[in-house]
C-alpha positions as CSV (number, residue, x, y, z in Angstrom):
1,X,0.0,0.0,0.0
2,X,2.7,2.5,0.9
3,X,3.7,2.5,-2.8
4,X,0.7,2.9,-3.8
5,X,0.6,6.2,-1.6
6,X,3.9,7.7,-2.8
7,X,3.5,6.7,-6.1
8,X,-0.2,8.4,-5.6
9,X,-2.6,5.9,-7.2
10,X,-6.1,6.5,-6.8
11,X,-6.7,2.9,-6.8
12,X,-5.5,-0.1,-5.3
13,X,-6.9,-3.3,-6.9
14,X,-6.3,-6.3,-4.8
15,X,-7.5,-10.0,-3.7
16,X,-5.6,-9.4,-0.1
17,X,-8.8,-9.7,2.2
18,X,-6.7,-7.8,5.5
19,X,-6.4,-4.8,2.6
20,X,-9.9,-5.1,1.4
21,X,-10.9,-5.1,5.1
22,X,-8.9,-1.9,6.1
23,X,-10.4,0.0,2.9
24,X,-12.3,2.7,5.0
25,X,-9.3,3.7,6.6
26,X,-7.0,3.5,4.0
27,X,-5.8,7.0,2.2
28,X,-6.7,5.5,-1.5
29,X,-9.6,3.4,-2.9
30,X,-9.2,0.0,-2.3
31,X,-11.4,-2.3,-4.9
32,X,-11.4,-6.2,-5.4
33,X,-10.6,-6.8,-9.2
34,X,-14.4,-7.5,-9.5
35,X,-15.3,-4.0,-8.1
36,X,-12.9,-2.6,-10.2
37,X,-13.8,-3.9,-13.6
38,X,-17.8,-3.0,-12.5
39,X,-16.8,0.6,-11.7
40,X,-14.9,0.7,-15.1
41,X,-17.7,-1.1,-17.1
42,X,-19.9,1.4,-15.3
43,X,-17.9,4.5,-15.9
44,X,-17.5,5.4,-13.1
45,X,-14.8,7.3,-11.5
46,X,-13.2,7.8,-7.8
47,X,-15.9,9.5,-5.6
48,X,-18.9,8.3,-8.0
49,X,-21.9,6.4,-6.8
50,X,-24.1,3.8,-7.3
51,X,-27.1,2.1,-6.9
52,X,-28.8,-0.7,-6.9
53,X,-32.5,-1.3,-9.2
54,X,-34.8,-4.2,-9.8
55,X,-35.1,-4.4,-13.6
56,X,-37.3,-7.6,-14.8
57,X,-36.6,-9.3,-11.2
58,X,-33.0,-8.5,-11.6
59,X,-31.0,-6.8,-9.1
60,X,-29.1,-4.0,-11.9
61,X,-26.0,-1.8,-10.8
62,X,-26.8,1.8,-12.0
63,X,-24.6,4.9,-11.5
64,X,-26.0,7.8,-9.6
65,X,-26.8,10.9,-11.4
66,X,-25.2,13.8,-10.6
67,X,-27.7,16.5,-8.6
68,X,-28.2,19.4,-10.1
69,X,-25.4,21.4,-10.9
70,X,-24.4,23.2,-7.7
71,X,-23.5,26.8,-9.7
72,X,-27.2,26.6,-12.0
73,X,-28.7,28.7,-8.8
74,X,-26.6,31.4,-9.7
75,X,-27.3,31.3,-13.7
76,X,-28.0,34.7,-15.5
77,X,-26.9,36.4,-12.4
78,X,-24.3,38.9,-14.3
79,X,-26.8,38.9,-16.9
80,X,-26.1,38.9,-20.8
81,X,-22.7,40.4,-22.2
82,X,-23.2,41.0,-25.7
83,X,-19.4,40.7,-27.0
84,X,-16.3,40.6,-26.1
85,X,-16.0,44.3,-25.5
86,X,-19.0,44.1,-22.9
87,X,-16.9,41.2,-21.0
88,X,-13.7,43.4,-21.1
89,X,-15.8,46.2,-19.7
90,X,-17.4,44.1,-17.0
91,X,-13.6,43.3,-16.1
92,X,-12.4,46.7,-16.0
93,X,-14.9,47.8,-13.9
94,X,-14.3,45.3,-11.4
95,X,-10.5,45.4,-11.1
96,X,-11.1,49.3,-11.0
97,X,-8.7,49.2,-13.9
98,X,-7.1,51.7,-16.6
99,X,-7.8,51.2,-20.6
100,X,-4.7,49.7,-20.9
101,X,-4.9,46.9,-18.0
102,X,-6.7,44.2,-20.1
């Protein structure tokens, strides 16, 4: 595991059951080769998650969708800026800069 750390994996894919046991508390994902390969089939990355439906009597592994995207609140907030000489504008004004600045 320790060269896992330094060599900074974000995995460790193992059979060792005393690794796959300490997992929580280890400073990198630990995943059986058979968790790994789901995740990977799945698409999923480190941090993703997943869930569990009934499809036809079958229990299906499903990532989680995303919520909503957590800057969408804030959309339209500065408004429109028609070009690119309205976006240098906005900029100016809010370094409280000279013409020549940009």
């Amino acid at each position: 595991m320790a060269t896992a750390v330094d060599g900074r994996a974000e995995v460790l894919v193992t059979g060792d059951r005393d690794l796959l046991e300490a997992a929580d508390a280890a400073p990198l994902a630990i995943l059986s080769p058979r968790a790994f390969w789901e995740r990977l089939r799945l698409g999923l990355g480190q941090g993703d998650q997943v869930e569990f439906t009934l499809e036809d009597g079958a229990a299906v592994l499903r990532p989680v969708p995303p919520d909503d995207d957590p800057f969408g609140a804030y959309a339209g907030a500065l408004g429109t800026l028609a070009d690119e000489a309205a976006v240098v504008a906005w900029l100016r004004d809010l370094r409280d800069a000279r013409d020549d600045d940009v």
